[in-house]
C-alpha positions, 0 to 999 in steps of 0.5 A: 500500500505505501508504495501505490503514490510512489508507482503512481508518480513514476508512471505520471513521470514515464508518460510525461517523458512519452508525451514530451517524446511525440511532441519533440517528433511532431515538432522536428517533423513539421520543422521542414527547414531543421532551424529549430523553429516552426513558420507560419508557411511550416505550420500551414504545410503540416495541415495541408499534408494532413488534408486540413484545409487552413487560412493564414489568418487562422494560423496568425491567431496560432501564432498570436497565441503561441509565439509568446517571445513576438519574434514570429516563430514557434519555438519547442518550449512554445510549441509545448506551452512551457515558459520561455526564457523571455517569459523567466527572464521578464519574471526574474526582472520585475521584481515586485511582481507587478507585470512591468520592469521598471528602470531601478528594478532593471538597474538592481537586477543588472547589479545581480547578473554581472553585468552591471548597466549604467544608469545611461544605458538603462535610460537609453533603453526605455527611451527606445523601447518603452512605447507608451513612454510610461516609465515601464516595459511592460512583457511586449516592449521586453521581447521587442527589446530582448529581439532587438539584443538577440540581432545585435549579439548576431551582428557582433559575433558575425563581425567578430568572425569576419576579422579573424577570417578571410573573405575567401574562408568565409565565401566557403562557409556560406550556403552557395546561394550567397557566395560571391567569388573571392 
């Protein structure tokens, strides 16, 4: 008798990790390009290749409804309604828990991660996302900012790359689409 919650929990367990599994399978299966990510035009093939016929409008409401970080794709934590690290990031940033980052809230917790930003950069970052100009981000100028961050860190470490390399080792690790002879 004593061992039944213990069993029960461990079946609970094993079906979740089962559940995950064909999600994981669905999702690399509609995910045609293998970028990790679903599309809206990846989405539609995935129910037109089941005979269901779809409108883009029906998957923008999809999309509206699971592509919770705004960067207009479908990641596997969205896919499976699980947070996302926008999502915890925004909570571990707003301290008082009340929906919006504030300019001491992000000065404290910049403080806590190691890198520390200066009351400027805070500054220049309200200035250029915080849309209704209140004093707050709320969870949709976050994202627009935290996209904004992930195409900067792309650029910089694209930059970084080219000055280590020659224009040649780059043109070979380009799709052929895109290479140029050097």
């Amino acid at each position: 008798m004593p061992f039944r919650p213990a069993t029960s929990l461990l079946v609970q367990k094993g079906f979740g990790r089962r559940k995950e599994e064909e999600l994981f399978k669905a999702f690399n299966e509609a995910d045609k390009d293998g970028d990790g990510f679903l599309s809206m035009e990846e989405y539609i093939k995935v129910f037109k290749d089941h005979g269901v016929e779809v409108t883009r409008e029906e998957v923008n409401i999809y999309f509206t409804n699971k592509d919770r970080d705004g960067d207009g794709k479908i990641s596997f934590t969205e896919f499976c309604g699980k947070k996302t690290k926008t999502e915890k990031a925004f909570e571990a940033l707003d301290i008082n828990d009340d929906g919006f980052i504030t300019k001491p809230e992000l000065l404290m917790a910049s403080g806590r991660s190691g890198r520390r930003l200066s009351t400027k950069d805070v500054d220049v970052a309200f200035k250029l996302y915080d849309e209704d100009k209140d004093n707050k981000l709320n969870y949709t100028e976050f994202c627009s900012l935290m996209q904004r961050r992930k195409s900067t860190e792309f650029v910089s470490s694209m930059r970084a790359r080219a000055k280590s390399h020659t224009a040649a080792e780059i043109s070979r690790n380009l799709p052929k689409s895109l290479r140029k002879e050097v």
